[in-house]
N, C-alpha and C positions, 0 to 999 in steps of 0.2 A: 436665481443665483446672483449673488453680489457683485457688479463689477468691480474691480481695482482700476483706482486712479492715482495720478501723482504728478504734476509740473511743480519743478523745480526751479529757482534760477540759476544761469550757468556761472560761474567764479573765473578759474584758473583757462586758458585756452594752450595750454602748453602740455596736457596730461600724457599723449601718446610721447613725446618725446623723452616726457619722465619715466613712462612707461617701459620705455625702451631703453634706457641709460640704468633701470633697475637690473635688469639681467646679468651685468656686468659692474655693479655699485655692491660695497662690502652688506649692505643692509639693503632692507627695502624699503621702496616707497609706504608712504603712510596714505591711504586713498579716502577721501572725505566721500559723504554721500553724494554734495553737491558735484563733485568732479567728477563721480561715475556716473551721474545722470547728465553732464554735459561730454561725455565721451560715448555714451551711448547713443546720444541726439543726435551727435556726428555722425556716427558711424553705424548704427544700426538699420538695415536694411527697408525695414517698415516705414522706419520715418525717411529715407530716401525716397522710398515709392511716394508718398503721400505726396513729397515736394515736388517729385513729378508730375504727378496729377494735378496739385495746381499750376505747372507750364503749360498742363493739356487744356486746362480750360480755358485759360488766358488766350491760347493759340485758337478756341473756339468760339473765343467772344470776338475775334480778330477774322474769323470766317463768317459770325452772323452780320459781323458791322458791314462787310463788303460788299453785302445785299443793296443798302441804304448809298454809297457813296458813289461815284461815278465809275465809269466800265472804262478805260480807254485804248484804242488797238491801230494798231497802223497793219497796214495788207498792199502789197504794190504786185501787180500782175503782168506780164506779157505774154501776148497769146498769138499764133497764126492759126486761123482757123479756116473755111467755108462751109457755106449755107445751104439748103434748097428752099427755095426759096414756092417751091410747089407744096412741101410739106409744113408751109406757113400758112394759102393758100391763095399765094401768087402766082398764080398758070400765068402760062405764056397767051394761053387761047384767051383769057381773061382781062389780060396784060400786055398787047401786043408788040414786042421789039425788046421784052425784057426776059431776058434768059432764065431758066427753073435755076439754074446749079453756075452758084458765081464764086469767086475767092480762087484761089486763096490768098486773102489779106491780112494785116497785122491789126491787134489791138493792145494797149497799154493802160495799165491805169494804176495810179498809184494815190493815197489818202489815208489819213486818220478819221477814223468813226469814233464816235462817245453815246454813251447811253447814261443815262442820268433818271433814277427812281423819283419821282415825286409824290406820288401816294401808294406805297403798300402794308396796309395794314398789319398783314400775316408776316411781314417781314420786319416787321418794328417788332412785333409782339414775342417772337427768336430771338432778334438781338438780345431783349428784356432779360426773358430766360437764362440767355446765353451771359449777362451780368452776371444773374444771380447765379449762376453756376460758379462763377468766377469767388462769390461770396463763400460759397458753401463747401466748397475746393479747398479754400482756406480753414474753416473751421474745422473739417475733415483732418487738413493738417494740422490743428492746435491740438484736434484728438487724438491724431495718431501721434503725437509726440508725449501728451500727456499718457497714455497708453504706454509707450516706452517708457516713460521715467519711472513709473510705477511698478512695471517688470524690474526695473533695474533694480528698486526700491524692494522689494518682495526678496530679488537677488542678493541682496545687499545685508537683509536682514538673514533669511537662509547661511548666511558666510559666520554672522557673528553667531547665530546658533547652534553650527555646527563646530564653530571650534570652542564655543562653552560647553557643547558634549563631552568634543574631545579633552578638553579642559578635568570635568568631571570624571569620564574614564580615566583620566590618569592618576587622580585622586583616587578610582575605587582599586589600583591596583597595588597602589603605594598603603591603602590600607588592609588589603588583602594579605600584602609582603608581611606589615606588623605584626596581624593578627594574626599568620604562620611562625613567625618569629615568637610570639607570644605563645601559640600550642607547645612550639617544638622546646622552650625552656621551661613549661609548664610540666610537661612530658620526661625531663631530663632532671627535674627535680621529684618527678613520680606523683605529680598532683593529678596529670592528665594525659590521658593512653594514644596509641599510636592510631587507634581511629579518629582520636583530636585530631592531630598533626593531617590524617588521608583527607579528611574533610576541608581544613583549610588550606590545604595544596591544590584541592580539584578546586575550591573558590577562588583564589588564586589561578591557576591555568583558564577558567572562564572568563575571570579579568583583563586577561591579557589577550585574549577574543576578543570580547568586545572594545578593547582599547584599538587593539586593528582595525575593528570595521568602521569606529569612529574616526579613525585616520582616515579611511578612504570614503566616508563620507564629508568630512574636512575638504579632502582635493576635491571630490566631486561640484561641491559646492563654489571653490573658488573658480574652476575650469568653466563653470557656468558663468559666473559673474565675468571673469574675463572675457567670454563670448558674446557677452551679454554688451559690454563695453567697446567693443572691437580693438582690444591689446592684442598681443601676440598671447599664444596659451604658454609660453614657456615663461612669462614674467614672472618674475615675484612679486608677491602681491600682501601686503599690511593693510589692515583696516586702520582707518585712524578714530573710528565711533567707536561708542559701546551703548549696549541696549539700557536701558533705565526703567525702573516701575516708580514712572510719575503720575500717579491718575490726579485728573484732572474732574471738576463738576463737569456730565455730560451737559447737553446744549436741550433748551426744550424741544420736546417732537413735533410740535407745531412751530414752530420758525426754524429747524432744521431741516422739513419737509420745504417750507415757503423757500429758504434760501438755496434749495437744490434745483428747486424748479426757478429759478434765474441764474442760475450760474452755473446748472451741467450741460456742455459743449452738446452732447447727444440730442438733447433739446430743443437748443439753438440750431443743430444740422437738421434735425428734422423737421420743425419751423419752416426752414429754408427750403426746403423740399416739398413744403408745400405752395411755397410760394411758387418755385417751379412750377409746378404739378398745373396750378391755375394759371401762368402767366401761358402754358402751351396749350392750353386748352382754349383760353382766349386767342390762341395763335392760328390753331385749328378751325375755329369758327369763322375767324379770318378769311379763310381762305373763299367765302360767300362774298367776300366785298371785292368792288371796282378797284385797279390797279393804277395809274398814271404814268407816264415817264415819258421824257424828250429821249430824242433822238438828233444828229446831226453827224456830217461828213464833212469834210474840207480834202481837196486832193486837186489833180492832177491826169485829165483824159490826153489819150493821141494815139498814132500808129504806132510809134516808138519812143523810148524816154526823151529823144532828141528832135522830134517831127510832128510837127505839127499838134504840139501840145496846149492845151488849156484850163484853165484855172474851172473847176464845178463843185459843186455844193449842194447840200439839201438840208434842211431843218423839218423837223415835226414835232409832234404830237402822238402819244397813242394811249389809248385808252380801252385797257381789257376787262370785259363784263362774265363772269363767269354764267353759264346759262343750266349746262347738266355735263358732268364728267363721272358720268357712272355710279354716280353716289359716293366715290371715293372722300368729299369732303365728309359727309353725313359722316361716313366711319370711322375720320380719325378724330371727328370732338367726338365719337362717344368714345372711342378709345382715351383719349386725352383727360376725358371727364372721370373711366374708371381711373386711371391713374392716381389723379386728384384727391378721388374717393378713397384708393388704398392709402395715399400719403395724409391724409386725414385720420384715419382709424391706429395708421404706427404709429402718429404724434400722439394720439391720446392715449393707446395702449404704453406708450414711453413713458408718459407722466403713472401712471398708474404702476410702472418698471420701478420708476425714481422713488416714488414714496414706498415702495417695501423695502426697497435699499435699503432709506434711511434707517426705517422700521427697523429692519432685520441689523442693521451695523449698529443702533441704539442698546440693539439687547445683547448681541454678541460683544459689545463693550464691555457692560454691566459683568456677564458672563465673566468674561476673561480675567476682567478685574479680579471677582471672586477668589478664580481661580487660583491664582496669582498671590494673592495673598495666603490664600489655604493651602498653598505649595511653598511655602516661606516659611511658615508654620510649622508643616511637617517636616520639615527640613531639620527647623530647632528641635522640636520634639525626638526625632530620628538620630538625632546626634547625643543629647541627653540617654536617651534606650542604650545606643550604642557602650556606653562609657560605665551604665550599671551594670550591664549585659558584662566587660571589661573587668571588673574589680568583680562582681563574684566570680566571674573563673577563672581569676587570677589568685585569688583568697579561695577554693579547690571548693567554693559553695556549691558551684554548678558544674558541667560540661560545657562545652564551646557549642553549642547547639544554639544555647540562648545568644552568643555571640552570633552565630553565623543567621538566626531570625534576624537581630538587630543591622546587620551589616547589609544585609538583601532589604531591610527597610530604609536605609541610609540611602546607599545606591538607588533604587527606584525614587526614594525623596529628590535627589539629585537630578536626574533625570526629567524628571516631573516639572521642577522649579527651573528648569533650563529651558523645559517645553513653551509653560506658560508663560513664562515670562517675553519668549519671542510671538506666541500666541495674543497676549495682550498687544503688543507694538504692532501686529500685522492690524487687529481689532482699530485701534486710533490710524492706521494709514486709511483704512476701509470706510470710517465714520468720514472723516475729512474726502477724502475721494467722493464719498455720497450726496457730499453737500455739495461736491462744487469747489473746495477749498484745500485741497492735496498738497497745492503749493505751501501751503501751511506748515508740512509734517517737518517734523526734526524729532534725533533722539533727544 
């Protein structure tokens, strides 16, 4: 399946306000593309999350650095205690004149301790990760925004299609009216009978059906875009585009394949993800190597904060050699290693995604185009039939039968030509999206 894309640049930062001054303004706003994809960036809940998740990763690159930079704590105690000094194994009998069981005396002690990392491998190799998460967080969010603009875009087009429906439904009922208007004078000069006149009445009442469901296909579609945007649903709402049949030369398949495969985001996040995949499996292996780090105190011993206090200290060194913890290292490089392995297979299964894209958005161009034109066509032709169909059963050549074939051919051309022509526009958002290049689209 084709994905849809779209990044757009944002224009106006004022849209919700206009938005909302429309409900209560004699007219409506006139809404550009450009401004519904910057009100939907705002306001669209996907692209929200996205942005959160990269604060999440940032807040995680900010947990792996904490490993690497110093520990620092301060702890101050006061204690009354006693000992036995038999269950140290100071007897008396051993010890002659010194009592088993002595205290109870005070003890204090108050200081700052610091721990300070100097070599951990497996802890450098997280932070690493925890970058590149920071990287891929973000691409994530170029996608999920380009992903929104593209709904909106899809929304957008939906809105102009469905009111050139309605547009045309209203056309076929205004033609329906004539051509009852035309039985029932045909009828009243005795050219043509009152099954004329029943025939183009019930064409007529199904006219006017389908002009209804075109209307509430109309709302449906603005009611989407508006949610789409985050308006109020009760605005009014104008397009200010309209769709166009500009075909353009497609692009060759071989540099439209090349140019998708550097510039679709899905790509790049998945890249990224392999980077991950190996910077934690190098993490995990890590966990085999010698560790480093100082230690130190600085503080304050005595009976009490105020007695017989004095300045103490300690400094080191330590040094931790991992020896055997159960095999649990072994198990998380191979773990770490599958991982690896799957983010290797979805990158290249992606690339292999990207190029039927293009593929497939190449020929449903071509496609559309066709159409597009063959429905323009029939459209003229439709109209021509119509007008013959018109003047002999107006001149009592024929029955309205021929009329009401050409009319049902009219109508269906109309439809048709309304279809594809938003079919071609969705085709060129779809091509550009494939490449990489969505930012691109305009009517």
């Amino acid at each position: 399946m084709s994905r849809h894309r779209l990044i757009l640049r944002c224009l106006p930062a004022c849209l919700l306000a206009g938005m909302a001054c429309a409900q209560t303004a004699a007219s409506p706003q006139g809404l550009t593309l450009a401004q519904a994809v910057e009100s939907a960036l705002k306001n669209n809940l996907q692209a929200k999350l996205a942005q959160e998740r990269t604060v999440e990763s940032r807040a995680r690159q900010g947990i792996g650095l904490s490993a690497l930079l110093p520990n620092i704590s301060g702890v101050a105690y006061q204690m009354n205690l006693t000992a036995n000094l038999a269950a140290q194994g100071l007897a008396s009998s051993t010890f002659p004149g010194i009592p088993a069981f002595i205290g109870p005396f005070n003890r204090f002690d108050a200081r700052f301790e610091a721990v300070q990392s100097l070599f951990n491998l497996a802890s450098i190799r997280r932070y690493q990760a925890t970058r590149y998460g920071v990287k891929l967080a973000e691409q994530q969010r170029q996608l999920a925004d380009e992903q929104v603009a593209t709904l909106t875009a899809l929304a957008y087009i939906q809105v102009l299609e469905a009111r050139q429906a309605e547009e045309a439904a209203r056309a076929n009922v205004q033609l329906s009216q004539q051509l009852l208007d035309l039985a029932t004078n045909q009828r009243n000069a005795g050219i043509a009978t009152g099954l004329d006149v029943a025939r183009a009445e019930t064409r007529l009442a199904s006219q006017q059906v389908q002009q209804a469901q075109a209307q509430t296909n109309s709302d449906t579609a603005h009611l989407n875009l508006l949610r789409m945007i985050g308006a109020p649903l009760s605005a009014q709402l104008a397009l200010a585009e309209e769709m166009r049949f500009d075909p353009q030369p497609a692009p060759e398949t071989v540099q439209a394949i090349r140019q998708a495969l550097d510039e679709r985001l899905e790509l790049r996040a998945a890249a990224e993800q392999v980077r991950i995949a190996d910077t934690e499996r190098k993490a995990a292996i890590a966990g085999w190597a010698p560790t480093v780090s100082a230690f130190g105190d600085y503080g304050s011993s005595g009976l009490k904060p105020n007695e017989i206090n004095l300045p103490t200290r300690s400094v080191g060194i330590r040094v931790d050699v991992p020896v055997f913890n159960g095999g649990r290292t072994k198990s998380e490089a191979q773990l770490a290693a599958s991982r690896l392995r799957e983010a290797e297979m979805q990158l290249d299964d992606l690339k292999a995604a990207v190029e039927k894209d293009v593929r497939l958005a190449l020929d449903n161009l071509a496609t559309r185009e066709q159409q597009t034109r063959a429905a323009q066509k029939s459209l003229d032709l439709s109209q021509r039939e119509l007008a013959l169909a018109q003047d002999r059963f107006r001149n009592g050549v024929a029955d309205n039968i021929e009329v009401t074939n050409a009319q049902t051919a009219i109508e269906n051309a109309r439809q048709m030509a309304v279809s594809s022509l938003a079919q071609f526009n969705i085709a060129r958002l779809n091509l550009l999206a494939a490449q990489g290049r969505a930012g691109s689209f305009s009517f």
